[in-house]
C-alpha positions as CSV (number, residue, x, y, z in Angstrom):
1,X,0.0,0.0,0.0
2,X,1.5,3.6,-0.9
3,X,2.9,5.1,1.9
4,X,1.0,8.6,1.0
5,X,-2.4,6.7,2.3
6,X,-0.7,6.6,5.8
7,X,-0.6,10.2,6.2
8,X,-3.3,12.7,7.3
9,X,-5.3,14.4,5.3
10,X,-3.5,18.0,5.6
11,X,-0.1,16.4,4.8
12,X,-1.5,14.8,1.3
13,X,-3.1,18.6,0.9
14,X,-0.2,20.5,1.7
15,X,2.2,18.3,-1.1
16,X,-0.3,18.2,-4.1
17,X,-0.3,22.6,-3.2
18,X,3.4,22.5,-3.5
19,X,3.1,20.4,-6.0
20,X,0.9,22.8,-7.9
21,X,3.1,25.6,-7.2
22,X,5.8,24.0,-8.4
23,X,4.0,23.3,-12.1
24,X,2.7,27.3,-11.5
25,X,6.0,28.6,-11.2
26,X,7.8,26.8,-14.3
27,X,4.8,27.6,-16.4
28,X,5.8,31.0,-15.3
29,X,9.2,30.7,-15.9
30,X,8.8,29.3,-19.4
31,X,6.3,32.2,-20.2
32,X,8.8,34.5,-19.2
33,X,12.1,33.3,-21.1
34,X,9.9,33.0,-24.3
35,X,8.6,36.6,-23.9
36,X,12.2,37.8,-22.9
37,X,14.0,35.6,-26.0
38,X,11.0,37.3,-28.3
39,X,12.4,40.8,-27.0
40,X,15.6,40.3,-27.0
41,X,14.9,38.8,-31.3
42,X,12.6,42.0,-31.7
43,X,15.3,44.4,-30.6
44,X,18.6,42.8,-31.6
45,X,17.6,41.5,-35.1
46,X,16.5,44.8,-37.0
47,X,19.5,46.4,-35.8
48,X,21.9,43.8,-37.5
49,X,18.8,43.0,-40.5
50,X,16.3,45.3,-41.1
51,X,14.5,42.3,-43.7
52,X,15.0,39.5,-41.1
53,X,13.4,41.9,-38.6
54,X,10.6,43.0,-40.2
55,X,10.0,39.0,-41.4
56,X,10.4,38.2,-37.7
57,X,7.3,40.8,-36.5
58,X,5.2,39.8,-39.4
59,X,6.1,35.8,-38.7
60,X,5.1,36.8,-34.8
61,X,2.0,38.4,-35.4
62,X,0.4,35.3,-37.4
63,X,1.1,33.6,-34.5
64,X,0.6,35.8,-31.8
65,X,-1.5,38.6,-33.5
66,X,-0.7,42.2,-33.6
67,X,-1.5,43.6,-30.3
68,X,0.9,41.7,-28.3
69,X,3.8,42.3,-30.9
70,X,3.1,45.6,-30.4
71,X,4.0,45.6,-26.9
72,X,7.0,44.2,-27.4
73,X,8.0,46.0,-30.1
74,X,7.1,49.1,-28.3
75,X,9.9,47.9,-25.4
76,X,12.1,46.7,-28.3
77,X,12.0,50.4,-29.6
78,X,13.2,52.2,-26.1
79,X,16.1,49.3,-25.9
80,X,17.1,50.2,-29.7
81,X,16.8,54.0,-28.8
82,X,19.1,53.7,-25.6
83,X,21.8,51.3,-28.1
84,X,21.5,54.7,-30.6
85,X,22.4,56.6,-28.6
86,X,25.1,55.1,-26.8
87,X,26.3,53.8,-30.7
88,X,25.9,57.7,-31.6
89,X,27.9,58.7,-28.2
90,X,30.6,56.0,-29.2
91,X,31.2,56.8,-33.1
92,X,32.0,60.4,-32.2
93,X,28.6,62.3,-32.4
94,X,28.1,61.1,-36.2
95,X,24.7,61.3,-37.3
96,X,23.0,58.1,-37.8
97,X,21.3,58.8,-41.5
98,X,22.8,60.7,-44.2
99,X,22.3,61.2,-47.9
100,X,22.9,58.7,-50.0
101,X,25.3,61.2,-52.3
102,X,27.9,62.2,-49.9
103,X,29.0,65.1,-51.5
104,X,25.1,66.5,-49.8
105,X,25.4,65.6,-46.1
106,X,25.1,69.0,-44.6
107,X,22.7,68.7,-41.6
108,X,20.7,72.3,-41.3
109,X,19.8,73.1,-38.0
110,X,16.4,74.3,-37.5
111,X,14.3,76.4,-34.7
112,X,13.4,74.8,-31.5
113,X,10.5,72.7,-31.1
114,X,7.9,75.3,-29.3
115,X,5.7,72.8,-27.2
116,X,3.9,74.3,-24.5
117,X,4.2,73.0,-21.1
118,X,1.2,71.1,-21.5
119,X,2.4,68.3,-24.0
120,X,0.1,70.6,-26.9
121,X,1.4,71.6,-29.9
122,X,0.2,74.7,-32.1
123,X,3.0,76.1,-33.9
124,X,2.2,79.0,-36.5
125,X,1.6,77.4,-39.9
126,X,4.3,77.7,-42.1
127,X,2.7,77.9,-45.6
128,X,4.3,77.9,-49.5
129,X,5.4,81.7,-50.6
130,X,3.8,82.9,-53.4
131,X,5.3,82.5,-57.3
132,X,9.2,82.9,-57.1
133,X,9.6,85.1,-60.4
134,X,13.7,85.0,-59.9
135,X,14.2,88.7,-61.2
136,X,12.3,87.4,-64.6
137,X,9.1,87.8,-66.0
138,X,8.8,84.2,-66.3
139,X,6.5,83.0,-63.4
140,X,8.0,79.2,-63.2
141,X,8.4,78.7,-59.4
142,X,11.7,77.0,-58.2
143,X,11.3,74.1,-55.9
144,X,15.1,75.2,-54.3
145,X,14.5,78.6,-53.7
146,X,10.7,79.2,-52.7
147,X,10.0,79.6,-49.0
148,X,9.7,78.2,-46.3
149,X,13.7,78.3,-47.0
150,X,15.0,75.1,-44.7
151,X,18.4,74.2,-46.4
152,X,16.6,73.0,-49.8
153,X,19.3,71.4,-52.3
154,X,18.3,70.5,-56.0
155,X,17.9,66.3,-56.2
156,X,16.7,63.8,-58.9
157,X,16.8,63.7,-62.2
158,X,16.4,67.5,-64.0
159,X,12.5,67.5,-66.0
160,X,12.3,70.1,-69.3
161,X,15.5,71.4,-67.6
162,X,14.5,72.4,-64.7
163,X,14.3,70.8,-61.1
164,X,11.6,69.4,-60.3
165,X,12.2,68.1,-56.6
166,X,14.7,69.5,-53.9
167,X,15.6,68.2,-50.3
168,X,17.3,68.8,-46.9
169,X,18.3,67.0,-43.7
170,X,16.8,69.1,-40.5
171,X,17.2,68.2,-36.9
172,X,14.4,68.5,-35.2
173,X,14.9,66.1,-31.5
174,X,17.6,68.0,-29.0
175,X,17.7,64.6,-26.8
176,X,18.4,62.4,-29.5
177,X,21.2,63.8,-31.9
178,X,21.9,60.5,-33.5
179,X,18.7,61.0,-35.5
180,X,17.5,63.4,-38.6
181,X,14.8,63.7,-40.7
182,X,15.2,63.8,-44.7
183,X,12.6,66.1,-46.5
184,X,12.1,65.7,-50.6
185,X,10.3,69.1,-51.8
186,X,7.9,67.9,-54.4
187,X,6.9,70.0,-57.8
188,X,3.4,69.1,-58.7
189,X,3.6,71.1,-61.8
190,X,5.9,69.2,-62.9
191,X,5.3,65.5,-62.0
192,X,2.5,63.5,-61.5
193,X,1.8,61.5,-58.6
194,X,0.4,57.9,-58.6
195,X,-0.3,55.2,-56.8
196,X,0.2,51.4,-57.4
197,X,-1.0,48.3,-54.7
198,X,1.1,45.8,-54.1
199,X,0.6,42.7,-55.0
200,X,0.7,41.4,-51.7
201,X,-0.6,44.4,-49.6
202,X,-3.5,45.9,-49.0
203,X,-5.1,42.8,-49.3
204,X,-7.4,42.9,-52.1
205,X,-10.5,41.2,-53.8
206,X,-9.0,38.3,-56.2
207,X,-9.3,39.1,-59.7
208,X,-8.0,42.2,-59.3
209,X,-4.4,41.7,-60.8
210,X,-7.0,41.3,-64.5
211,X,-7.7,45.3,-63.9
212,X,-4.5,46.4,-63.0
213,X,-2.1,44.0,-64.9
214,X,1.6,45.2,-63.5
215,X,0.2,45.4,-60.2
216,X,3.2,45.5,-57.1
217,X,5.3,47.6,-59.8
218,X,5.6,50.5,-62.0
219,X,4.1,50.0,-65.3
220,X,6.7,49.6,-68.1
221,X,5.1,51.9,-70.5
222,X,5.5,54.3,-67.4
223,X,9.2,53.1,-66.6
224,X,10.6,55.7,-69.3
225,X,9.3,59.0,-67.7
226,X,10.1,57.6,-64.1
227,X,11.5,60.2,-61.6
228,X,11.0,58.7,-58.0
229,X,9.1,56.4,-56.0
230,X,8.5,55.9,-52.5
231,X,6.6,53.8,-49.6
232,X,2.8,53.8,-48.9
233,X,1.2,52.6,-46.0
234,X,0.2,50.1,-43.6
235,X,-1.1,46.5,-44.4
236,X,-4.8,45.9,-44.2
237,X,-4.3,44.5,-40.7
238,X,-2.9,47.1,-39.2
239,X,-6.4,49.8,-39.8
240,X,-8.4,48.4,-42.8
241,X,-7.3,51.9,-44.4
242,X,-9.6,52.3,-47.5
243,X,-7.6,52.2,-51.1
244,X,-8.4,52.7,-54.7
245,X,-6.7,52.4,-58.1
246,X,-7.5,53.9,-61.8
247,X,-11.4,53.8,-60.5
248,X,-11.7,50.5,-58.8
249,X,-11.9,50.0,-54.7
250,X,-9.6,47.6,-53.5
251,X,-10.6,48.7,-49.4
252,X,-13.4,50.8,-48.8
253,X,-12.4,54.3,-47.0
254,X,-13.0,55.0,-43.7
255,X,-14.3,58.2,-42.4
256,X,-12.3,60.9,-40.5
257,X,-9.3,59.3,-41.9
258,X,-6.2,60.8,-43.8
259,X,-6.4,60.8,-47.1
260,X,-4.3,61.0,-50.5
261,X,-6.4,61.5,-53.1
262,X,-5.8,62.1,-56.9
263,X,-8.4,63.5,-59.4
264,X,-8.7,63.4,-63.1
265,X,-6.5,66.5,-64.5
266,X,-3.8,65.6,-61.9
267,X,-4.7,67.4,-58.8
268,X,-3.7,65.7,-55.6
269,X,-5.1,66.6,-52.3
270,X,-4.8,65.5,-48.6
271,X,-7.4,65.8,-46.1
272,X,-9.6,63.4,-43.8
273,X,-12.1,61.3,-45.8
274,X,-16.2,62.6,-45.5
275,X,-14.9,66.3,-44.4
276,X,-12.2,67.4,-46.7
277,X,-12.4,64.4,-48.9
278,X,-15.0,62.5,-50.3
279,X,-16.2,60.6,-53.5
280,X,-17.0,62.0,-56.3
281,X,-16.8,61.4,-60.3
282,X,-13.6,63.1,-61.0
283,X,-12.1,61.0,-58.3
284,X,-9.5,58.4,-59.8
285,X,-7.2,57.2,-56.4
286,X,-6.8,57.6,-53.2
287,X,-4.9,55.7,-50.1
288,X,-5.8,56.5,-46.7
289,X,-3.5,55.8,-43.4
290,X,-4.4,57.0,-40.2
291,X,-5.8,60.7,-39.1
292,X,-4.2,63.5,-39.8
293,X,-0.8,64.8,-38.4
294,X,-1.6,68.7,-39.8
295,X,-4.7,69.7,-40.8
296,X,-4.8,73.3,-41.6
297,X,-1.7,73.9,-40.8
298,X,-1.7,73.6,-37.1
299,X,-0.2,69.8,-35.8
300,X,-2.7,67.5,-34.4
301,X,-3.0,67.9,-30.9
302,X,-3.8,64.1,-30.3
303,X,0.0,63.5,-31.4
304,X,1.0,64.5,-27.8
305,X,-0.7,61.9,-25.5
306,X,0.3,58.4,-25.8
307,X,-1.4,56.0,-28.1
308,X,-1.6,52.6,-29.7
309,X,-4.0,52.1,-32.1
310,X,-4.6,56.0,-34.1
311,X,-1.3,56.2,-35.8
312,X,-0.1,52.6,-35.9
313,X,-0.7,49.5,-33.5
314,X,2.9,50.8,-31.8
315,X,2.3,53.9,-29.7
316,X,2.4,57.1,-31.6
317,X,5.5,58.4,-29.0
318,X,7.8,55.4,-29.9
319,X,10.9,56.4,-31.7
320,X,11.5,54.5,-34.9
321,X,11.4,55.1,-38.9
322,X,8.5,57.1,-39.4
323,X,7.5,58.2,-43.4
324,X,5.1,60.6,-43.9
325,X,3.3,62.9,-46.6
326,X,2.4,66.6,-46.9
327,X,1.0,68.9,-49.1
328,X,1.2,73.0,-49.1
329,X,-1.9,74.7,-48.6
330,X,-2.2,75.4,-52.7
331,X,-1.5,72.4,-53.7
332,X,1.6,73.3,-55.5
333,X,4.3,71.2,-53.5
334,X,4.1,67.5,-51.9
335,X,6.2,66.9,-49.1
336,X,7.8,63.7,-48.0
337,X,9.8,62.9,-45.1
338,X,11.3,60.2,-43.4
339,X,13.2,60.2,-39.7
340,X,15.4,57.5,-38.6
341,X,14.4,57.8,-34.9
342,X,11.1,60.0,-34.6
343,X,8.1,60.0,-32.9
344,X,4.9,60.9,-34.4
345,X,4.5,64.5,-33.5
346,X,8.0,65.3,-34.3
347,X,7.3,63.9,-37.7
348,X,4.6,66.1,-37.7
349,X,6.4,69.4,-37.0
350,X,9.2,67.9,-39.8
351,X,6.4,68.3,-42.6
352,X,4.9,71.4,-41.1
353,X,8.7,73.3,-41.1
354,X,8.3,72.3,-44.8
355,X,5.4,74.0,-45.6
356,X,2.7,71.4,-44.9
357,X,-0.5,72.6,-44.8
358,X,-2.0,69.2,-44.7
359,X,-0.2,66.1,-44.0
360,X,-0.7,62.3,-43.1
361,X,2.0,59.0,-41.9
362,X,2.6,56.3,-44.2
363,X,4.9,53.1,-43.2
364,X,7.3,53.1,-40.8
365,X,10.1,50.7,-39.6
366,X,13.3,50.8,-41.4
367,X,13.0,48.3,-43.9
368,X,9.3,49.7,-45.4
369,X,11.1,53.2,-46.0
370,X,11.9,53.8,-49.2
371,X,12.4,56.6,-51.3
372,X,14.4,56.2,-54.8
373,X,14.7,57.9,-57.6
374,X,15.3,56.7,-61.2
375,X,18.0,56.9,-63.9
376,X,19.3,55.5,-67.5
377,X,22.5,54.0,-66.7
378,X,25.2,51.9,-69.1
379,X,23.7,48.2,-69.3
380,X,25.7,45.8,-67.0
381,X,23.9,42.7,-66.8
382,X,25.0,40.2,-69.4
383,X,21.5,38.5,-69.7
384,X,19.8,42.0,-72.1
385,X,21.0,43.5,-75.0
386,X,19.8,46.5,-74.0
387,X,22.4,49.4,-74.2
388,X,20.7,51.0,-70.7
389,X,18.7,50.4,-67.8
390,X,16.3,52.5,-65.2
391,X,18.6,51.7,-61.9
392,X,16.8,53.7,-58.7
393,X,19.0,55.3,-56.1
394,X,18.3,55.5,-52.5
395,X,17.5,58.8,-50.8
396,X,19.1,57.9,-47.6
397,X,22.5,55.8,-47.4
398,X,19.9,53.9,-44.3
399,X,17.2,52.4,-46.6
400,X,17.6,49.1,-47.9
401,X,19.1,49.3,-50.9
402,X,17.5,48.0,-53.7
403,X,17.9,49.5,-57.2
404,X,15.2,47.6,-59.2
405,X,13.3,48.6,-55.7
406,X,8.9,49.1,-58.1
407,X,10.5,47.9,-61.4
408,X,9.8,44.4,-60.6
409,X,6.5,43.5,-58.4
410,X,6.4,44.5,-55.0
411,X,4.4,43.1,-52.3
412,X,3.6,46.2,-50.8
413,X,1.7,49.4,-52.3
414,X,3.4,52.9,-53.2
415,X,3.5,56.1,-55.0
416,X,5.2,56.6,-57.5
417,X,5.7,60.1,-59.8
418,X,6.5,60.3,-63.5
419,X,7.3,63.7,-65.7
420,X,4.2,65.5,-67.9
C-alpha cells in the first residue's frame, strides 16, 4: 500500500499545493524566457537586419496577433533607442542617416521645437510663398528657392530642364542627436503622382491583378518617364485603411481618416475622408492611413498623448522610422519625409517646417522606408541586349538598398511620380 495513504489528510493537501506551485512557477518561468528571448529577437535582429526583422514581426503576429507584438515591439523600440544613442555617443557624435550622395550631407539646423508645457502643440503654420519670379518675368516657381527656405538642395533627375524636386536633412529632437529627418520638396507642376498596390498588400479582392495588370510595380510603359518612388502605408491589418486604383476599390475608406487623393486632371489633395475628402466622379485614387498629423496647418494635438491604435498599433510616442506625406496649402508642393528615430509629433512638425499645410503618416520601420529615384545608366547585366537600364537610387544611405526597388513587383503598395 503507498505510503502517501498513511498520512493525514492535511499532509497529502499541503504536497499536491506544493506540488501545484511548483508546475505554477515553471509555467511561469517558461512564459517568461519565451517573452524575454521574443524581445531580445525584436530588438537585436532589426538592428543587425532590417529584412529579417521585419519577417520576424510579421512571422510573430500570425502567430501571436498584432496587439501583443506591439508591446513588445514598443519595449524593443526604447532598448534600440538607448543602443543609438550610446552607438551615436561611441562613433564620435556622427549622425546616424545621411544622404545617400555624400557630397550633400550637410545637416541644417532648425528652430526649436515650441511645445507648450502642457504636451500641446500649435505652432504658427508655415505655408508655401507665393510665385518665385527670380528677377524674370517668367512666373515658373523653383522648388530650391521658394520659402519656407530650410536648407533645400536640387535632387533627382532634372524635368524640361529644370528641377523638379529639392531636399534637406533638418534636426528636429535635442535629446536624440543621432537622429534626422530627410525632407524631398515635391513639384506638382511638374510631376505627377500615382499610386500602385502591391501585390501582396492591402489585401485585395481576387481578380483584381486582370484590372491592373503590372500590379506590385511600376508599369513599363511608365518606366521611361520615371523620376522617384516611394513607400505607402500600412497592411490591411494594421487599420483596414480604405484604397483605390484607376477607379476600382480595392478597401473601402474610412471616415475621419487621412487621405491622398488624386483626381482626373492631376490634382492631388490631402485631407480626412467625409470632411475634406469625399467621392466624387472626378475622383481616380486615393490611399488612406491614419488621421491626420496637420490639418490646416496647425499639428494634431492628439500626437501628444500616448497611443496605440490611431497612428499605428505601436504607440504614436515610440521612436522609430517614421515616413510621412504633406502637401502646401495650394496644392503646389508634396512633401515627404522620413526620420530614422522619430516619434509621431516630431514627424509632424518635420512636414509642417516644410510647408505642410496638410499632411498624413505612411509606413514606418526601417525596412518599409523607401524613397528612390530613377535613372538611365550603361547596361551591366550580361543577360539583355539592351544598351541602358532605369537603376533607382536610395535617398538615404539607411534604406535598404534595392535599385530595381517598383521595377519588378512588389508586395507592398506605393507612389510613384512620373514627368508631364
Amino acid at each position: 500500500m503507498p505510503r502517501t495513504q498513511n498520512l493525514p489528510p492535511k499532509v497529502n493537501d499541503l504536497k499536491r499545493q506544493r506540488s501545484s506551485h511548483k508546475w505554477t512557477l515553471i509555467l511561469i518561468s517558461g512564459i517568461l524566457t519565451i517573452l524575454i528571448s521574443l524581445l531580445l529577437l525584436l530588438t537585436v535582429v532589426p538592428i543587425v537586419s532590417p529584412s529579417a526583422g521585419a519577417d520576424l514581426a510579421d512571422m510573430l503576429r500570425a502567430v501571436v496577433g498584432p496587439g501583443p507584438v506591439a508591446v513588445l515591439e514598443s519595449i524593443s523600440f526604447q532598448l534600440q533607442d538607448v543602443y543609438n544613442q550610446v552607438r551615436y555617443q561611441v562613433s564620435g557624435d556622427q549622425s546616424q542617416i545621411a544622404f545617400s550622395d555624400p557630397a550633400q550631407n550637410q545637416i541644417i539646423p532648425t528652430y526649436a521645437l515650441s511645445t507648450p508645457a502642457t504636451g500641446v502643440a500649435q505652432n504658427k503654420p508655415v505655408l508655401s510663398s507665393t510665385p518665385d519670379v527670380q528677377n524674370t518675368s517668367d512666373p515658373v516657381r523653383n522648388v530650391i528657392s521658394d520659402a519656407p527656405q530650410i536648407g533645400w538642395q536640387a535632387y533627382g533627375p532634372i524635368v524640361n530642364g529644370l528641377p523638379a524636386m529639392a531636399r534637406t536633412l533638418v534636426m528636429l529632437d535635442p535629446q536624440r542627436s543621432y537622429t534626422a529627418i530627410a525632407l524631398v520638396r515635391i513639384d506638382l507642376s511638374r510631376l505627377q503622382l500615382n499610386i500602385m498596390p502591391g501585390n501582396i498588400e492591402p489585401a485585395h479582392p481576387s481578380g483584381i491583378s486582370q484590372a491592373i495588370p503590372d500590379l506590385g510595380m511600376v508599369p513599363p510603359p511608365e518606366q521611361s518617364q520615371l523620376v522617384a518612388a516611394f513607400n505607402g502605408g500600412f497592411k490591411q491589418v494594421h487599420g483596414h485603411y480604405g484604397m483605390m486604383v484607376d477607379g476600382i476599390t480595392l478597401l473601402p475608406p474610412k471616415k475621419g481618416m487621412a487621405t491622398v487623393a488624386l483626381y482626373k486632371g492631376g490634382q492631388v489633395k490631402i485631407g480626412a475622408w467625409g470632411t475634406d475628402i469625399d467621392q466624387t466622379t472626378d475622383l481616380v485614387a486615393f490611399r488612406q492611413n491614419c488621421p491626420l498629423l496637420i490639418e490646416s496647418g496647425k499639428v494634431n494635438p492628439a500626437l501628444y498623448n500616448d497611443n496605440r491604435s490611431a497612428w499605428g498599433t505601436t504607440e504614436n510616442t515610440d521612436i522609430t522610422w517614421r515616413t510621412g506625406l504633406g502637401i502646401t496649402q495650394d496644392g503646389h508642393y508634396l512633401i515627404y519625409s522620413v526620420g530614422n528615430g522619430t516619434t509621431v509629433a516630431t514627424l509632424a512638425e518635420s512636414l509642417q517646417q516644410a510647408g505642410a499645410n496638410m499632411a498624413m503618416q505612411l509606413d514606418i520601420h526601417q525596412y518599409y522606408a523607401h524613397f528612390n529615384t530613377y535613372t538611365y545608366q550603361p547596361n551591366t547585366d550580361p543577360n539583355t541586349f539592351a544598351s541602358y537600364q532605369l537603376i533607382g537610387e536610395r535617398l538615404v544611405q539607411e534604406m535598404v538598398y534595392n535599385p530595381h526597388l517598383y521595377l519588378t513587383p512588389n508586395t507592398r503598395d506605393f507612389f510613384y511620380l512620373t514627368s508631364h
